[in-house]
PLY file of the C-alpha trace (Angstrom):
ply
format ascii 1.0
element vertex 225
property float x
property float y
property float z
element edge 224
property int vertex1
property int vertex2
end_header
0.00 0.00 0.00
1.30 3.75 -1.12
2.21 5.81 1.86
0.03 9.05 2.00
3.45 10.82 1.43
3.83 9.29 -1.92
0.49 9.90 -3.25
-0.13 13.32 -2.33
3.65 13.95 -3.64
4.09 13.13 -7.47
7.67 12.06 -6.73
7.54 10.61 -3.21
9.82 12.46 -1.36
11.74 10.02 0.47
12.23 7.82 -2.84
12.67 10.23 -5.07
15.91 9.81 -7.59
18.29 12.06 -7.04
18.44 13.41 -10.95
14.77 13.58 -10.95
13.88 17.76 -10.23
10.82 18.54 -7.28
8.42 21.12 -9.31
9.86 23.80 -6.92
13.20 22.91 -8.93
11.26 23.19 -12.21
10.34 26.20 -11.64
13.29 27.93 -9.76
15.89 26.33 -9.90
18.27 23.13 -11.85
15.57 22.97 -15.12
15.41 26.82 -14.85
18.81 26.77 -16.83
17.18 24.71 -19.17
14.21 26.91 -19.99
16.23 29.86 -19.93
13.89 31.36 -17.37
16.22 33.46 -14.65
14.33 33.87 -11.25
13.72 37.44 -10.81
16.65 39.47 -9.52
14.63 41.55 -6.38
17.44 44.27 -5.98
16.65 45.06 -9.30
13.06 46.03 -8.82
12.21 49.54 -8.29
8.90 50.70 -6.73
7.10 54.07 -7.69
5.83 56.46 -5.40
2.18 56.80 -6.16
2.23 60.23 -5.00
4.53 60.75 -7.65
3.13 63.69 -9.98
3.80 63.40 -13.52
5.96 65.48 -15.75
4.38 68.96 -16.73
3.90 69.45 -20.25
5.80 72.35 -22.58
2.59 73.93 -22.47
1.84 73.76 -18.45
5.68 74.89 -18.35
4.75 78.27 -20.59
1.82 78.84 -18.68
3.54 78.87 -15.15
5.98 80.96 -16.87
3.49 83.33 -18.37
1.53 83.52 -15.05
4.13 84.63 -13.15
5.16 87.74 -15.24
1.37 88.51 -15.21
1.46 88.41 -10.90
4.50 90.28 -11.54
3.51 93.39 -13.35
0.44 93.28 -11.00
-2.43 92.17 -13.78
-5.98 92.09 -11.25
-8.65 90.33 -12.31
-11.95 91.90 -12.32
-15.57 90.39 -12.41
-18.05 91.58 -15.29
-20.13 94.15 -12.72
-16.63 95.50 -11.89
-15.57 96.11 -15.80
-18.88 97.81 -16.42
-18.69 100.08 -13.64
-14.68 101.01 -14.79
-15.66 101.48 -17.99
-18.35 103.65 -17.27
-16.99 106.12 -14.69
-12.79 105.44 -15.32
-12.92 105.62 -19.25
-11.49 101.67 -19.22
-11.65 99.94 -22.63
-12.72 96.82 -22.94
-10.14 95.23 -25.59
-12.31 91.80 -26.96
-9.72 89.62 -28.44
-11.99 86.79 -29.75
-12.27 86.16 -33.47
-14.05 89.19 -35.33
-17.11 86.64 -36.28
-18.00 85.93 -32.89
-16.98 89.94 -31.71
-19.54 90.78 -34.74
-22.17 88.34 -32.94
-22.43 90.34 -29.91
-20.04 91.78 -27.67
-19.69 93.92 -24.58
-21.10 97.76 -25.29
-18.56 100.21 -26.67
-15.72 96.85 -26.27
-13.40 96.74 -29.23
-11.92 94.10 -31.08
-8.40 92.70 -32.31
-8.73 88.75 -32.19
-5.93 87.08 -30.53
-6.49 84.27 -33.05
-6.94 84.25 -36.56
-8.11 81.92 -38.98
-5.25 80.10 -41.22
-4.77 82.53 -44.12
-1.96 80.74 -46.19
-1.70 78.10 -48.28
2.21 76.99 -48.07
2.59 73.41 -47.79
3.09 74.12 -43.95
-0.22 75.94 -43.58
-1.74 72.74 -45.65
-0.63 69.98 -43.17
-1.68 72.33 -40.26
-5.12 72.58 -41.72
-5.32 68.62 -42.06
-4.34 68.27 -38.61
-6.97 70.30 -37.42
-9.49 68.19 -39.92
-8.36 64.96 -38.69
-9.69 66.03 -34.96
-13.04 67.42 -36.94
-11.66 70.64 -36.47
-12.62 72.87 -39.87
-11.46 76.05 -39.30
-7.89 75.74 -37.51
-6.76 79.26 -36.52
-3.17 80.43 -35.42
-1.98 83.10 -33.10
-2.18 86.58 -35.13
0.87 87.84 -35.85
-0.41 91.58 -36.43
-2.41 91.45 -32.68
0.34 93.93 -30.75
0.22 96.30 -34.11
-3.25 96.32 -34.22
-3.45 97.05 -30.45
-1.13 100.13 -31.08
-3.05 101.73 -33.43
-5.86 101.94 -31.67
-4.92 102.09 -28.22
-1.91 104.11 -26.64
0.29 102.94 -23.63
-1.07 104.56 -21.25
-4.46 102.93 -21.81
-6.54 101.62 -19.43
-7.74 98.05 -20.29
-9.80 94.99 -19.69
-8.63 92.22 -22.00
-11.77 89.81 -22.27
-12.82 86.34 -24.47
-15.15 83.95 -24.41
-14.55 82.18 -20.89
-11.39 84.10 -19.54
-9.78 81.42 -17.82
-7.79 82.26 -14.37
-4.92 83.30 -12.51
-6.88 81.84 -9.11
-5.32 78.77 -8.25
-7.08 75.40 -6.96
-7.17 72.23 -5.56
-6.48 70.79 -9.56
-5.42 73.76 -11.48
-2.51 75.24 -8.74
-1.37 77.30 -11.51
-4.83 78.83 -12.27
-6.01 78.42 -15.90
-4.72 79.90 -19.01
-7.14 81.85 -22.00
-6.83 83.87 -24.58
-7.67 87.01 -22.45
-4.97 86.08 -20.36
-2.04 85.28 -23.18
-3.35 88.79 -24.57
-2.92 90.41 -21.29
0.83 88.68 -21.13
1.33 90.11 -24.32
0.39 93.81 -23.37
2.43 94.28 -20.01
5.08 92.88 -22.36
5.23 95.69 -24.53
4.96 98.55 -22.42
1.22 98.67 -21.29
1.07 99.65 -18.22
-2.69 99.34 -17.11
-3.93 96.03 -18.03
-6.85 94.36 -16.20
-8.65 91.29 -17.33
-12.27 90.27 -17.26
-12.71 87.53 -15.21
-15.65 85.06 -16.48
-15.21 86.62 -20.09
-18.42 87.59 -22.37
-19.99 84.01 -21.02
-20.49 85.90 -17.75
-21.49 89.35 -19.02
-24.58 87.43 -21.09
-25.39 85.83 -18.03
-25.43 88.92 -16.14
-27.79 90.68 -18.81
-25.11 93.32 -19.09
-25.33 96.40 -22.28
-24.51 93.80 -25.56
-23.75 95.11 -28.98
-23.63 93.26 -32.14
-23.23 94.02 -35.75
-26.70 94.30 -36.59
-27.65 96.74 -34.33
-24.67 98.96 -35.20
0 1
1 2
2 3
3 4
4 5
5 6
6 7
7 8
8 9
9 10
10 11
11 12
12 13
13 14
14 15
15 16
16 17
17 18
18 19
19 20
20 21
21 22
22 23
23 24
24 25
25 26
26 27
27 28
28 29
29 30
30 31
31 32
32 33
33 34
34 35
35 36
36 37
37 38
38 39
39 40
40 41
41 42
42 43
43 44
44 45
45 46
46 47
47 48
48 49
49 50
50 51
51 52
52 53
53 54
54 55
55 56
56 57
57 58
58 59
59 60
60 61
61 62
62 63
63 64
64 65
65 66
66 67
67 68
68 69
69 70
70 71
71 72
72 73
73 74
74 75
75 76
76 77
77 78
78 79
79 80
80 81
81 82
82 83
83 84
84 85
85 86
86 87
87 88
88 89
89 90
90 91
91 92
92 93
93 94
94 95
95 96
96 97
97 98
98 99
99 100
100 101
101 102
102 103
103 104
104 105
105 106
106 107
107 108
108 109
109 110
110 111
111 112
112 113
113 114
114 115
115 116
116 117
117 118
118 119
119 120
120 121
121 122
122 123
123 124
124 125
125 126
126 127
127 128
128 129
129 130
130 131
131 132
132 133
133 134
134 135
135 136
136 137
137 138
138 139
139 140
140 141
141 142
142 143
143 144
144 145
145 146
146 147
147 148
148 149
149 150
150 151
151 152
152 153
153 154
154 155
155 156
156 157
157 158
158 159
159 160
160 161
161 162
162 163
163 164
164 165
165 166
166 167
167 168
168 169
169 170
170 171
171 172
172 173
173 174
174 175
175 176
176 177
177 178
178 179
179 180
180 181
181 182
182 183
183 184
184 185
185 186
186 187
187 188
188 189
189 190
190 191
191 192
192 193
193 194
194 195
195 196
196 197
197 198
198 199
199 200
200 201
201 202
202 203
203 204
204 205
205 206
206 207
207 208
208 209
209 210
210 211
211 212
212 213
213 214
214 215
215 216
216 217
217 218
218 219
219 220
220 221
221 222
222 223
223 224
């Protein structure tokens, strides 16, 4: 009669030939040479830190970068009530740097308008694949950053101006819990832009035209002109 050791052990340990390998052995160790198979090495593992944040991108990098030179030449944010009130009584402009198609749509009253962003006017083979890569994300109408925006400014508007830069949605300088560095726009990038170049009064709408509509506050648009 088997022994229980020898049936609940394939190769009954106290008989077992010597040549013969225990499935520990398979695995780990003498038929491991044969397989190739190299039991892993544990001073070579590393562990991550799951608190560890990932790497910023270019763009989170500019930002930052852009944000600080903004707290630095003391831009203040002010809400839509705010602008209105500045405008009215401190002769503020309101400089609306959305495209001209949505500034013709409706904008703040007596707000005026060099877009930030253009549409993509040339047709170089560069322009072409930028225009594709916009189509690919279902984009149709890519735009680029205006390279006449700080002329256009100047002619209309003289250093010494006092203006609130405003867009769409405005983005922020606040930080929070997920955005420590506050949230870029086009208002803001403007803004940058401005105190770059010698303007020395620069404010910037925070909440954008989104939160003048909701506020009911004067509109204009093309028609009405």
């Amino acid at each position: 009669m088997a022994s229980l050791t020898s049936i609940a052990t394939p190769y009954g340990c106290s008989s077992r030939n010597s040549n013969t390998p225990s499935p520990s052995q398979v695995f780990w160790g003498k038929s491991a040479r044969f397989s190739g198979y190299k039991p892993l090495d544990s001073s070579r593992l590393r562990i991550q830190n799951a608190s560890t944040k990932p790497a910023k991108s270019a763009a989170e990098v500019e930002w930052k970068r852009k944000r600080e030179v903004l707290l630095e030449k003391r831009v203040r944010s002010v809400d839509v009530k705010e602008a209105l009130r500045l405008q009215k009584e401190n002769n503020f402009v309101i400089l609306d740097v959305r495209p001209e198609a949505e500034f013709k749509e409706g904008h703040p009253a007596g707000a005026i308008n060099v877009e930030m962003y253009r549409l993509i006017k040339e047709w170089t083979p560069w322009d072409i694949a930028r225009r594709l890569g916009f189509a690919f994300f279902g984009i149709f109408s890519g735009t680029e950053e205006n390279p006449e925006f700080l002329q256009k400014v100047e002619a209309k508007l003289e250093k010494d101006a006092k203006i609130i830069v405003a867009c769409s949605s405005a983005g922020t300088m606040k930080p929070t819990q997920n955005l420590p560095e506050g949230q870029q726009s086009r208002s803001l990038i403007a803004a940058y832009l401005l105190v770059l170049n010698g303007y020395k009064n620069v404010f910037h709408l925070e909440g954008g035209f989104y939160t003048w509509l909701k506020q009911d506050l004067p509109v204009e648009s093309e028609d009405e002109q």
